[in-house]
RODO-2510 file (C-alpha; in nm, 4 decimals, decimal comma):
residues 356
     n   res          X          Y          Z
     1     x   -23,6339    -9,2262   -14,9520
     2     x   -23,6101    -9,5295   -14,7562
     3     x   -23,3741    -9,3417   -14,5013
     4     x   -23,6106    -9,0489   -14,5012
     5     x   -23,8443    -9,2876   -14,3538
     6     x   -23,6553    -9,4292   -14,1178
     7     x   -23,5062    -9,1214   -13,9552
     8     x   -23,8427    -8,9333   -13,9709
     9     x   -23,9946    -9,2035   -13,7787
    10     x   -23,7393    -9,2567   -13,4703
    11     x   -23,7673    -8,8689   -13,4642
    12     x   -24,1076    -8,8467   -13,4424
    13     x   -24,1189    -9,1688   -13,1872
    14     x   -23,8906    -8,9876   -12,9274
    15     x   -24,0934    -8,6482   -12,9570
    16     x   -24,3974    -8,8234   -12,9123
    17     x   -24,2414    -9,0029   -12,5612
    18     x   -24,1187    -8,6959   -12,4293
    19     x   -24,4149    -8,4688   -12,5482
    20     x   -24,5665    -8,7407   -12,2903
    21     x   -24,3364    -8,7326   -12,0194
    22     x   -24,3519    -8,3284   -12,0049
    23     x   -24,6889    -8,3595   -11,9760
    24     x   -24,7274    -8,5611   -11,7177
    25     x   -24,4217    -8,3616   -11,5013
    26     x   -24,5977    -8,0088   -11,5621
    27     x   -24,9446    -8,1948   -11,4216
    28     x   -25,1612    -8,0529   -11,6998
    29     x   -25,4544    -8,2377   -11,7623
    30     x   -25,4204    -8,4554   -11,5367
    31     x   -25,6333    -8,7051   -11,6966
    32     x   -25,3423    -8,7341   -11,9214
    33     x   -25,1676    -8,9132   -11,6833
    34     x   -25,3123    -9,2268   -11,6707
    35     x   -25,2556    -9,2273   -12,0871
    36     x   -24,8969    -9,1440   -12,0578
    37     x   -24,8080    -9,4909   -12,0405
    38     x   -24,9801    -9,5177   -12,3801
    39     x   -24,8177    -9,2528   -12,5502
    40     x   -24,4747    -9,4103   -12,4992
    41     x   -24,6051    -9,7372   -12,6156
    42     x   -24,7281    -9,5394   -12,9530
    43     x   -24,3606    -9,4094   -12,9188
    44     x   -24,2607    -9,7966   -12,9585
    45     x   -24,5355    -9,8067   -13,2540
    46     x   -24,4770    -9,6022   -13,4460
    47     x   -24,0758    -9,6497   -13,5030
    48     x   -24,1696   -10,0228   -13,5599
    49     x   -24,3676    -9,8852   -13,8536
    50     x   -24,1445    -9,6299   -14,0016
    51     x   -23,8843    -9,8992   -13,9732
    52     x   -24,0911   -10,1361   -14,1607
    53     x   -24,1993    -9,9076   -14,4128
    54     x   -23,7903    -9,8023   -14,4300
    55     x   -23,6907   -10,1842   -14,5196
    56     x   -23,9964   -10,2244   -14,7775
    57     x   -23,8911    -9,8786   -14,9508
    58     x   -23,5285   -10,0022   -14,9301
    59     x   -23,5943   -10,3154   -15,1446
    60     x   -23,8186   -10,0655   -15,3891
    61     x   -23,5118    -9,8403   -15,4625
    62     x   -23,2986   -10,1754   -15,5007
    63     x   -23,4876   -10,2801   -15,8285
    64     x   -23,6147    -9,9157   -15,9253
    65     x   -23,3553    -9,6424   -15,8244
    66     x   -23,0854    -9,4970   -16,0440
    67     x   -22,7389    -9,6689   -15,8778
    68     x   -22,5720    -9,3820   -15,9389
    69     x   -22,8468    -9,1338   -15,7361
    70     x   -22,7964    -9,0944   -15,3942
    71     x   -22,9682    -8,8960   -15,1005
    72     x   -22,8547    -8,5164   -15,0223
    73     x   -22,6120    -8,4783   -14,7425
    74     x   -22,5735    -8,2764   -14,4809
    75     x   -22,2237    -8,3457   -14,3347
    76     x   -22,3002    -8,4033   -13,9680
    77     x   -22,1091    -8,6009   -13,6915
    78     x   -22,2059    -8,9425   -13,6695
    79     x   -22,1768    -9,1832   -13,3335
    80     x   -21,9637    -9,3799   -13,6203
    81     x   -22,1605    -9,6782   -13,6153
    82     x   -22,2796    -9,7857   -13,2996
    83     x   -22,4642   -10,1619   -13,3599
    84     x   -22,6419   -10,1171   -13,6597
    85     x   -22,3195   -10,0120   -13,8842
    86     x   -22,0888   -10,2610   -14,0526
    87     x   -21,7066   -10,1365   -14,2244
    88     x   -21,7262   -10,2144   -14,5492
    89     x   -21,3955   -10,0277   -14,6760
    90     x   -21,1449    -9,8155   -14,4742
    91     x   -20,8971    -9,5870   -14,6694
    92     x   -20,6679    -9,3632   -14,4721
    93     x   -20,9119    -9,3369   -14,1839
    94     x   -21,2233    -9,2922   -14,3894
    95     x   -21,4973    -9,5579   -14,3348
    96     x   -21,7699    -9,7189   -14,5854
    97     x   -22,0124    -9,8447   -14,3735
    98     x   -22,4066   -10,0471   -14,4372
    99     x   -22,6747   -10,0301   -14,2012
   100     x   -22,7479   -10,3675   -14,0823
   101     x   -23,1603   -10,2385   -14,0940
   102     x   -23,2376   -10,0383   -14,3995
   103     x   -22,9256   -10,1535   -14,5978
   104     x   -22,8293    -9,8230   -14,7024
   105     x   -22,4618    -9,6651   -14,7051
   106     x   -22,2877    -9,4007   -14,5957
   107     x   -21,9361    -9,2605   -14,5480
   108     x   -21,7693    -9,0951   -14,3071
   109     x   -21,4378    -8,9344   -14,2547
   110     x   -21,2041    -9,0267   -13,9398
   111     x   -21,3475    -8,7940   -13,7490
   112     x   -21,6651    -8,9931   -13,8041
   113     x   -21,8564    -8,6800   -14,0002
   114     x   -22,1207    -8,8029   -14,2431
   115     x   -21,9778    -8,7211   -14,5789
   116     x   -22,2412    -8,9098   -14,8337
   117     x   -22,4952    -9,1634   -14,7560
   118     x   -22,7576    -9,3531   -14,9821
   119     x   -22,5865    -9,6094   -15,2877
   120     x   -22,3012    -9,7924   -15,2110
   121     x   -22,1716    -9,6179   -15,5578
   122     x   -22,2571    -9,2401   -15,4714
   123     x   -22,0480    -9,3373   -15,1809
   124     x   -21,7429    -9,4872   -15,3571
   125     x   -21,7135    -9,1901   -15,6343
   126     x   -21,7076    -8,9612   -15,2805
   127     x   -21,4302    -9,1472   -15,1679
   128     x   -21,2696    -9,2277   -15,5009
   129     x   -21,2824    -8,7842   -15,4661
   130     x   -21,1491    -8,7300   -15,1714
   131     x   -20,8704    -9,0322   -15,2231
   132     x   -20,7541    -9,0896   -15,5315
   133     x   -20,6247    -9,4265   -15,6233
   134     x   -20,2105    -9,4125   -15,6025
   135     x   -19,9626    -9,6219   -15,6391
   136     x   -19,8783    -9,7817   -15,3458
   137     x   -19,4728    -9,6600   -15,2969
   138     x   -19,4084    -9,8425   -14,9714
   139     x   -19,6407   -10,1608   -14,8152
   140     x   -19,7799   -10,0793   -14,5181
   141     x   -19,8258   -10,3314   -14,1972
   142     x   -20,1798   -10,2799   -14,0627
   143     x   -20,3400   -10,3781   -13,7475
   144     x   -20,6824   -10,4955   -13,7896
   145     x   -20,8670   -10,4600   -13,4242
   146     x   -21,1589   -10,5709   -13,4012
   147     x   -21,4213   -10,5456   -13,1135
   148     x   -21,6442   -10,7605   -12,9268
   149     x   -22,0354   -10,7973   -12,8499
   150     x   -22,2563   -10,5055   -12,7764
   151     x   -21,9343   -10,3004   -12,8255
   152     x   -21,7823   -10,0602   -13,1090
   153     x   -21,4545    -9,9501   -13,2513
   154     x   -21,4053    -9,6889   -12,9851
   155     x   -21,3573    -9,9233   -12,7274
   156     x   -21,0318   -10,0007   -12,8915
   157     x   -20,9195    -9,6275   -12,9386
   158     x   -20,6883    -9,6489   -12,6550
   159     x   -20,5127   -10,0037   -12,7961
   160     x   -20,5339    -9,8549   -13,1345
   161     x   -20,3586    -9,5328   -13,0447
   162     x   -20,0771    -9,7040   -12,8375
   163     x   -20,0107    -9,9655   -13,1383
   164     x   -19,9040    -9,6622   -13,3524
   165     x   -19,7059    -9,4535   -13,1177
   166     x   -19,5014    -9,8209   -13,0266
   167     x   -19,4548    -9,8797   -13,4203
   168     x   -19,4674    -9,8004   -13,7650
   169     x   -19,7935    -9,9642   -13,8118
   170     x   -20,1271    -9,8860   -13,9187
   171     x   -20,4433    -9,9440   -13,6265
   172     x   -20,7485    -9,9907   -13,7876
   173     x   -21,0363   -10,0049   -13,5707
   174     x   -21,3013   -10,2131   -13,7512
   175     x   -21,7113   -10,0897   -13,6434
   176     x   -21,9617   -10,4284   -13,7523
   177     x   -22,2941   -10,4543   -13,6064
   178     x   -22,2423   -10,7225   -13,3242
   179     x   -22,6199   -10,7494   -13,2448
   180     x   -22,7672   -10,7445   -13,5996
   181     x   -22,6195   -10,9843   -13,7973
   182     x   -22,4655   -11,3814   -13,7942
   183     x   -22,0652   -11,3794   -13,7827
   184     x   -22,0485   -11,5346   -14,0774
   185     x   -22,2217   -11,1443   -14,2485
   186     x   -21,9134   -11,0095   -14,0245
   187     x   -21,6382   -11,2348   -14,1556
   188     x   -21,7772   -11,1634   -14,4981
   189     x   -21,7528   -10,7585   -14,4745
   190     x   -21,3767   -10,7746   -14,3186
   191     x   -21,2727   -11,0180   -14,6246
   192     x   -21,4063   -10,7346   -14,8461
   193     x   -21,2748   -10,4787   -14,6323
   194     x   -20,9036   -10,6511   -14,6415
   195     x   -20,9076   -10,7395   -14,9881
   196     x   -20,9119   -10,3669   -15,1018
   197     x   -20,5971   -10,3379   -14,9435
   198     x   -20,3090   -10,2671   -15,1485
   199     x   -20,1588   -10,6195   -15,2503
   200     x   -19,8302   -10,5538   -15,0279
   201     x   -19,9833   -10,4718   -14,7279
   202     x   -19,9090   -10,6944   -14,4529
   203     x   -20,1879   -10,7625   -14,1586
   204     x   -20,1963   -10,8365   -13,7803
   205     x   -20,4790   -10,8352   -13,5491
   206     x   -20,5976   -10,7568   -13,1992
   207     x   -20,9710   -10,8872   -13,1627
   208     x   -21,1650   -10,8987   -12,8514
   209     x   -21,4443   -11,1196   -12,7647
   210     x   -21,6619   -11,2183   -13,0405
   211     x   -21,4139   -11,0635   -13,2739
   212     x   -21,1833   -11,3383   -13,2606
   213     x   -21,4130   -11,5936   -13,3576
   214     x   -21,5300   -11,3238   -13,6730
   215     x   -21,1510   -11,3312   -13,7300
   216     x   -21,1321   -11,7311   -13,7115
   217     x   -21,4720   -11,7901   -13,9716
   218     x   -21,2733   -11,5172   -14,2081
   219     x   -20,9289   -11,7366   -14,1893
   220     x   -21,2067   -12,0291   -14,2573
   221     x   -21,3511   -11,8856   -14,5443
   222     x   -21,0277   -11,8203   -14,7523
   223     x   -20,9320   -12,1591   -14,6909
   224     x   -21,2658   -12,3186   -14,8588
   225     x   -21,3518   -12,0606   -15,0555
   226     x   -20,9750   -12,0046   -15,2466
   227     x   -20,7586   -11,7179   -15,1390
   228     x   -20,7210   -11,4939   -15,4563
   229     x   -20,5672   -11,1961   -15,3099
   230     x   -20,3722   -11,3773   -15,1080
   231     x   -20,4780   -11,2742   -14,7783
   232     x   -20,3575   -11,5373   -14,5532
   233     x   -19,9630   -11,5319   -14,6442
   234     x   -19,9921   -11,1772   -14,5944
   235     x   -20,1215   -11,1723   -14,2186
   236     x   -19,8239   -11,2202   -13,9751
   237     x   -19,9734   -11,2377   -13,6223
   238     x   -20,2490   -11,2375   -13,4343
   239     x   -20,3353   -11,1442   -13,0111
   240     x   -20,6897   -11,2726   -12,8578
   241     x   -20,8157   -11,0510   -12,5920
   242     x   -21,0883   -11,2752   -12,3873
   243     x   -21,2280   -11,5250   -12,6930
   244     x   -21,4649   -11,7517   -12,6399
   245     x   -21,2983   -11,9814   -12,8664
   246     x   -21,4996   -12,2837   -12,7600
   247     x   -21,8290   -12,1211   -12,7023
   248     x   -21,9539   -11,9336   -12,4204
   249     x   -22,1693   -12,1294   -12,1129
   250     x   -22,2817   -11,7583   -12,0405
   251     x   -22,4336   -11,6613   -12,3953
   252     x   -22,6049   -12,0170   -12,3648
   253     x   -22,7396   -12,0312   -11,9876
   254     x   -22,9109   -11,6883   -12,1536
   255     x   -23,0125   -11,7905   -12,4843
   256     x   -23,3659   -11,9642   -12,3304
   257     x   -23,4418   -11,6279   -12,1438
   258     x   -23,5702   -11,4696   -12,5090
   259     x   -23,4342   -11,1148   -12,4241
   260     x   -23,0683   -11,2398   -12,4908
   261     x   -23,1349   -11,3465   -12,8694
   262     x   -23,3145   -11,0173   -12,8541
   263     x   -23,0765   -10,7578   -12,7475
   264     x   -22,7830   -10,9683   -12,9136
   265     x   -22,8894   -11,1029   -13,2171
   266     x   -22,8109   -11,3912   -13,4055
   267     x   -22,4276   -11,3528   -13,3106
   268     x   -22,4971   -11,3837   -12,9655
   269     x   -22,6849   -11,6802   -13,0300
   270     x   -22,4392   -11,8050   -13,1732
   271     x   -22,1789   -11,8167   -12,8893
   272     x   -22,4341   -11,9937   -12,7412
   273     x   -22,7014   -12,2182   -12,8544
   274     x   -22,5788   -12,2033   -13,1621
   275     x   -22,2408   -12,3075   -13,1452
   276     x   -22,2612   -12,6582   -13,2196
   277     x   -22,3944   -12,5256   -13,5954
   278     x   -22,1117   -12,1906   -13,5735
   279     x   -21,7565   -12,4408   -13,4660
   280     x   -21,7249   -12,6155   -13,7932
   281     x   -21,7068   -12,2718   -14,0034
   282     x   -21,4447   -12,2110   -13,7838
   283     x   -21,0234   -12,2337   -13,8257
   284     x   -20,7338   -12,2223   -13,6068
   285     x   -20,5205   -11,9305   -13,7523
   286     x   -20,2408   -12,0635   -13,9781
   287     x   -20,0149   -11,7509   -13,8340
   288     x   -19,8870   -11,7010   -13,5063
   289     x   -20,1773   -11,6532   -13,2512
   290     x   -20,1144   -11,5629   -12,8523
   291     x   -20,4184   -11,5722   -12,5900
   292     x   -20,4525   -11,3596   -12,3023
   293     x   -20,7681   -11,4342   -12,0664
   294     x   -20,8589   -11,3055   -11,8129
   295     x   -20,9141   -11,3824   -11,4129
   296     x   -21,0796   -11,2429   -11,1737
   297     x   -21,1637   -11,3080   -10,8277
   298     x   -21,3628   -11,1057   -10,5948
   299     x   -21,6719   -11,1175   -10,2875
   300     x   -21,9381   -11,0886   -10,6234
   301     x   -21,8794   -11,4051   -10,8226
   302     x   -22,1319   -11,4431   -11,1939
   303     x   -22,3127   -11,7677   -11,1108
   304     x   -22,3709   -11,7805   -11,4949
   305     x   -21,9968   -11,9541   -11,5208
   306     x   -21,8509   -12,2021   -11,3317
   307     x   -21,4701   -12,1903   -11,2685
   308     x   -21,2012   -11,9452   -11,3125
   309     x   -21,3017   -11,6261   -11,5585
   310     x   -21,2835   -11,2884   -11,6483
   311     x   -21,7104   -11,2209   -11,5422
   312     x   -21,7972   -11,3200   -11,8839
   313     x   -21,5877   -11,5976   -12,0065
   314     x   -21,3869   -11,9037   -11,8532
   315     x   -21,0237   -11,9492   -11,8799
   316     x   -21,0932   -12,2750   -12,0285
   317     x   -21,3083   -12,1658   -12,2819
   318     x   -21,0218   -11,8754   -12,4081
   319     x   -20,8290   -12,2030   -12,5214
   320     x   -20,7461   -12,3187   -12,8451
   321     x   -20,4856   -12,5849   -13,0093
   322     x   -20,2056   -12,4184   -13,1277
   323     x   -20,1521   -12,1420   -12,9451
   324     x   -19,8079   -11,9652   -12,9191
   325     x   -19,8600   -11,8295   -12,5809
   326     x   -20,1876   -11,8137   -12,3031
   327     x   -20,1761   -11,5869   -12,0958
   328     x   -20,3866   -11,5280   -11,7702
   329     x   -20,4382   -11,1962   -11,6311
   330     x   -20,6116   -11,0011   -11,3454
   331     x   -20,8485   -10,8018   -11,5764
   332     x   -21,2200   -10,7601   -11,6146
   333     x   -21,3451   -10,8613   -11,9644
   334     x   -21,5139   -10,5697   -12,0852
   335     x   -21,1326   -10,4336   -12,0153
   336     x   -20,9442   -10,6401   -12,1678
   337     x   -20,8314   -10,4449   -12,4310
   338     x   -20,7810   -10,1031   -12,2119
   339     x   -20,6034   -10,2345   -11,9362
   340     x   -20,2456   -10,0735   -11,9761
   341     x   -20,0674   -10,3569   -11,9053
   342     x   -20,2755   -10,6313   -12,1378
   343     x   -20,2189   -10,3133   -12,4104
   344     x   -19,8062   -10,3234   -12,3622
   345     x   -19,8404   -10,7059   -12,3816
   346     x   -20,0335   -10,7087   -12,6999
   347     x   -19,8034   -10,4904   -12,8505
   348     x   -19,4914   -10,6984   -12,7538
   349     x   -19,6718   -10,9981   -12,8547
   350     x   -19,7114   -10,7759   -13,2264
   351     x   -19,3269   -10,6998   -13,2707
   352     x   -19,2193   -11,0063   -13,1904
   353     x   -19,4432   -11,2005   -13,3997
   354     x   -19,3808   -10,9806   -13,6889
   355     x   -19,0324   -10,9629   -13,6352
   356     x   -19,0334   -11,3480   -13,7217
***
């Protein structure tokens, strides 16, 4: 019901903005025009209260609803989790994912298509359906990738795709909602997410951005918390595409502006102002871990950083104690991890540090 809400409401928001804007391109009523401006801001209005009605119906069904009873589906393609999706569980491509918003669930299959949605359970007993638990014959090695701020799993297709064709091992790209929740919510849905691994499995990871530090509060967490499936002596290597591993001067020259905590959320924050409260829930990976920053130099400089940097983040701020290898490169930062040659890197980088 609560997802009813919720999608009825952004629908009826954008046909309520564009009804506006037709109106005021085909010049009827003209009068109309002046209250245009007002019919986009009831556009704003009226999502803002189907959303709010969405999360207050959402924490109904939580103490009311059957767990078992889900919503109808309609198997539809999905954009597979842009910002407001976090991986919960990923089994031979298909995804378990939880809205950061209305905190319901869904599934979808690798192609992203919408396969149930509405309990976490109805979801599971889909999947349990269309994968049956076996026993595991042979362990698997899995690459974990994980992506940075404001960004989704599709920005590491390309990395993902060239990982397998160089190896025997499994990519999988991991979708959290970057702008909607604190890393620690992130680090909390991979340790789920690895844990329902098969026990033999064996893990490496390729993280970009903010998903190195997710990575570094999850290696954290099973070292305060206790490790029962044995998590850490399973993961063999790690490669950091452009982490901000001791904050970011960018995400906190932008913090004061208001709109950055707003269009980034509390993780952004977090790079930020916040970092002082984020470092100590933090851990240098026990495993092998390589760097590679990058550099750039051109006639447009981002006054928002002072020194050497990929646009985003410094060199010196990609650092961290115990490195195996840094690496500078000549690469953008929101390219990082498609840049051919920072992809054949990474994936050197991977063989030789499972090879160990």
């Amino acid at each position: 019901m609560a997802a009813v809400f919720f999608w009825c409401s952004y629908f009826f928001s954008r046909v309520a903005g564009w009804f506006g804007l037709l109106i005021c391109r085909q010049q009827f009523l003209p009068f109309l025009r002046t209250n245009v401006v007002k019919l986009r801001n009831c556009q704003s209005i009226v999502f803002l209260i189907g959303l709010t009605t969405a999360v207050n119906l959402t924490r109904a069904d939580e103490m009311t609803a059957d767990e078992s009873r889900g919503f109808p589906n309609l198997p539809m393609k999905t954009a597979g989790g842009a910002q407001f999706w976090t991986d919960h569980c990923w089994q031979d491509g298909y995804r378990l994912q939880k809205n950061a918003l209305t905190k319901h669930w869904r599934l979808l299959d690798p192609n992203n298509v919408r396969l149930a949605w509405g309990k976490r359970v109805q979801c599971e007993q889909k999947l349990v359906s269309l994968c049956p638990p076996q026993e595991a014959t042979t362990a698997k090695h899995r690459v974990i990738l994980l992506h940075g701020l404001m960004r989704t799993a599709g920005s590491m297709k390309s990395m993902a795709a060239s990982i397998e064709d160089a190896s025997d091992s499994v990519a999988v790209p991991i979708t959290y909602a970057s702008s909607r929740a604190p890393i620690a919510s992130h680090a909390a849905a991979l340790r789920e997410l690895l844990e329902a691994f098969p026990e033999d499995d064996t893990f490496s990871f390729v993280a970009h951005s903010m998903g190195n530090i997710i990575t570094r509060h999850l290696v954290a967490d099973l070292q305060r918390d206790g490790d029962p499936k044995g998590i850490l002596p399973r993961c063999q290597g790690m490669v950091m595409l452009g982490p901000p591993n001791q904050g970011a001067i960018i995400a906190e020259r932008l913090g004061p502006t208001k709109v950055f905590a707003w269009v980034t959320g509390k993780g952004g924050m977090e790079l930020g102002k916040r970092w002082a409260e984020l470092e100590p829930n933090l851990a240098t990976p026990p495993f092998p871990f390589h760097i590679v920053a990058g550099e750039v130099h051109g006639p447009i400089e981002n006054p928002l950083i002072d020194g050497d940097g990929d646009f985003v983040v410094k060199v010196e701020e990609t650092k961290l104690d115990g490195a195996a290898s840094h690496t500078v490169v000549p690469v953008l930062h929101s390219f990082l991890m498609s840049d051919q040659a920072v992809i054949e890197q990474t994936i050197e980088l991977l063989s030789n540090a499972t090879a160990q």
